[in-house]
C-alpha positions in Angstrom: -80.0 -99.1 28.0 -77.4 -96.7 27.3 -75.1 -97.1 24.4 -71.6 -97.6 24.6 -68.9 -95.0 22.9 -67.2 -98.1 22.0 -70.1 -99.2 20.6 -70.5 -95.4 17.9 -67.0 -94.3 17.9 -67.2 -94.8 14.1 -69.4 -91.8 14.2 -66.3 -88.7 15.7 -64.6 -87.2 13.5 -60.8 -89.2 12.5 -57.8 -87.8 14.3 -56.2 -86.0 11.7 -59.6 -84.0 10.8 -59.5 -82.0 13.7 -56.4 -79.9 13.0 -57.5 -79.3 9.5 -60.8 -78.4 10.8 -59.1 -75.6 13.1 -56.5 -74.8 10.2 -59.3 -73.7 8.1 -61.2 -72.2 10.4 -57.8 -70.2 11.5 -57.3 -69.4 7.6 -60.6 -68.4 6.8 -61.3 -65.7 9.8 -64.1 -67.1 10.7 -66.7 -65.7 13.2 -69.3 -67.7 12.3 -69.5 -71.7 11.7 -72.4 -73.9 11.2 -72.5 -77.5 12.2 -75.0 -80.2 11.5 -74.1 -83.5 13.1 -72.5 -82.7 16.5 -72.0 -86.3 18.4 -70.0 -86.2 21.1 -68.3 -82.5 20.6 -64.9 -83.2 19.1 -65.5 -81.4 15.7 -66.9 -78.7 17.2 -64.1 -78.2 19.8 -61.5 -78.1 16.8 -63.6 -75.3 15.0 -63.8 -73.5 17.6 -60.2 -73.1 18.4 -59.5 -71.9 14.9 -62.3 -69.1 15.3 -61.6 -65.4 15.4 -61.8 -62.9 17.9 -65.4 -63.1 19.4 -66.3 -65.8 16.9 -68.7 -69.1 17.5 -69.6 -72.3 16.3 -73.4 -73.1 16.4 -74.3 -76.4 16.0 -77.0 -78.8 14.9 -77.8 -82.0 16.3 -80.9 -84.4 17.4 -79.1 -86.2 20.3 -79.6 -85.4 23.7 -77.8 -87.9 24.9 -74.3 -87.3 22.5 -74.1 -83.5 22.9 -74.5 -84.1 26.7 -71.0 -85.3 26.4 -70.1 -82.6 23.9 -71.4 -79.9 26.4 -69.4 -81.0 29.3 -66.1 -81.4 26.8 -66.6 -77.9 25.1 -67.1 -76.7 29.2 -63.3 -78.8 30.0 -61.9 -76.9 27.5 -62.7 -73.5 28.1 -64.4 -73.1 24.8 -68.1 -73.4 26.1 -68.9 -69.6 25.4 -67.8 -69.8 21.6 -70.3 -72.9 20.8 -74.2 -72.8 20.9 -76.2 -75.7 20.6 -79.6 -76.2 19.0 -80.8 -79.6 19.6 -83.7 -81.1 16.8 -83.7 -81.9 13.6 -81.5 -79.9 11.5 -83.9 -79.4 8.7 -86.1 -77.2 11.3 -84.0 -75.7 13.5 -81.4 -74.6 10.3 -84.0 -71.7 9.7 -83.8 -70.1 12.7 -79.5 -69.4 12.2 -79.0 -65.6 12.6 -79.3 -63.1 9.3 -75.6 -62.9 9.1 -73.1 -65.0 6.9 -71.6 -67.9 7.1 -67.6 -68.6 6.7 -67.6 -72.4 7.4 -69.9 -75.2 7.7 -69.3 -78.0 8.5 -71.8 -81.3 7.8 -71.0 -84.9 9.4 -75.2 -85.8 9.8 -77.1 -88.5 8.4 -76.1 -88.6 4.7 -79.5 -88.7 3.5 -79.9 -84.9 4.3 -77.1 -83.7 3.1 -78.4 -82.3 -0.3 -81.2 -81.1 2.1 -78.4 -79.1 4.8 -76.1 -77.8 1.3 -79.2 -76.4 0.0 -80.0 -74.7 3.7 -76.2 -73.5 4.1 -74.6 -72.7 0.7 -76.5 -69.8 -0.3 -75.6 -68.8 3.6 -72.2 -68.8 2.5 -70.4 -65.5 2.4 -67.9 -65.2 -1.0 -64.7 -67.5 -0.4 -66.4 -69.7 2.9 -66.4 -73.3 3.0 -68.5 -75.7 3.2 -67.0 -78.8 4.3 -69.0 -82.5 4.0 -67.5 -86.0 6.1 -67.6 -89.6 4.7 -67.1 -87.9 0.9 -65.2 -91.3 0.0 -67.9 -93.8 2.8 -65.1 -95.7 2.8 -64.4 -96.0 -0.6 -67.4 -97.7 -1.4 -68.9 -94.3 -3.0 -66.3 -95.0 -5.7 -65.9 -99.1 -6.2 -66.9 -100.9 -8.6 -69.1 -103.1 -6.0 -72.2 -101.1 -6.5 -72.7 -100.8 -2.7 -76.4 -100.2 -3.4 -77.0 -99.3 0.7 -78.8 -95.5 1.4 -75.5 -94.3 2.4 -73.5 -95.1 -0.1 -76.6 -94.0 -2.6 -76.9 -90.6 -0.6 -73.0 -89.6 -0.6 -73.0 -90.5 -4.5 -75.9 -88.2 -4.6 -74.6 -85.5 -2.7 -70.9 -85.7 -4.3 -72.8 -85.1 -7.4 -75.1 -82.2 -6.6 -72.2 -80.6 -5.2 -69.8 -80.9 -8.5 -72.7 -79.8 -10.2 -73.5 -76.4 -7.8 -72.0 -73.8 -10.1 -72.0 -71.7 -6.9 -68.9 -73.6 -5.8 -65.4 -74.8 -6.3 -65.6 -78.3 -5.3 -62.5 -81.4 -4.4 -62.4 -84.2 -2.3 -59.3 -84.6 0.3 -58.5 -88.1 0.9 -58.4 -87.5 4.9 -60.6 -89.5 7.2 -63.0 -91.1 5.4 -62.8 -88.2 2.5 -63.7 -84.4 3.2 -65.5 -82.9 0.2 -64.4 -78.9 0.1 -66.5 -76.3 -1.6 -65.3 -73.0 -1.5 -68.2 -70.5 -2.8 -67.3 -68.3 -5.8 
């Protein structure tokens, strides 16, 4: 039985990501942004229109299904020949990006790998790219004094963490969405 959008929609990006996505993509120059965690297309789309000349947006994602409806959005919009899709698991098919480096990427996944796709992506990372993590504030429960003990919640704590702590980075939070955690690599 197929799953309703109505029944996910929690999963796409929030509205007012999507311009800052393509604002920073615009700002930065990019010609080449990563994405792990691809769902139904929309972040990928706003990248993409803030790419340079002859830039793309290659993205990660496990679901057939989801990026089936990505594919025939980013093909809508004109912007099919700027995004490639790798569909697996990240973790494997995140070795196989091209020997060339990184200005922006972008991870909305399953917030148990996030450590695992900063570790993959960071040192990818020309000087002064972004990396850019979703759900940084889960709701504010990654903060609260409720000790939401859930893997999420214990997962984004851990990630927030080990990216303060990457001395390879400038790190903040931006209380858009559900929180966007920004590190710009020194």
């Amino acid at each position: 039985q197929r799953v309703s959008l109505a029944d996910v929609a929690g999963m796409q990006i929030a509205p007012e990501q999507g311009p800052l996505l393509t604002m920073l993509a615009h700002m930065l120059g990019a010609r080449l942004i990563v994405e792990v965690g691809t769902f139904t297309g929309l972040s990928a789309l706003c990248l993409a229109e803030g790419l340079a000349d002859g830039g793309r947006v290659i993205c990660h994602d496990r679901s057939e299904e989801w990026t089936a409806v990505a594919r025939e959005g980013w093909q809508r919009a004109g912007m099919d020949d700027r995004i490639k899709l790798r569909l697996g698991l990240a973790a494997e098919t995140l070795g196989g990006l091209p020997d060339e480096a990184v200005d922006l990427a972008f991870i909305d996944a399953d917030k148990e790998g996030y450590i695992g796709y900063h570790e993959e992506l960071v040192p990818r990372l020309r000087t002064g790219g972004l990396v850019v993590i979703d759900n940084a504030l889960w709701s504010g429960r990654v903060v609260g004094e409720d000790d939401a003990d859930d893997a999420n919640t214990v997962a984004i704590r851990a990630y927030n963490d080990h990216a303060v702590a990457d001395d390879r980075l400038d790190v903040t939070i931006v209380n858009v969405g559900d929180g966007l955690l920004l590190g710009r690599k020194r």
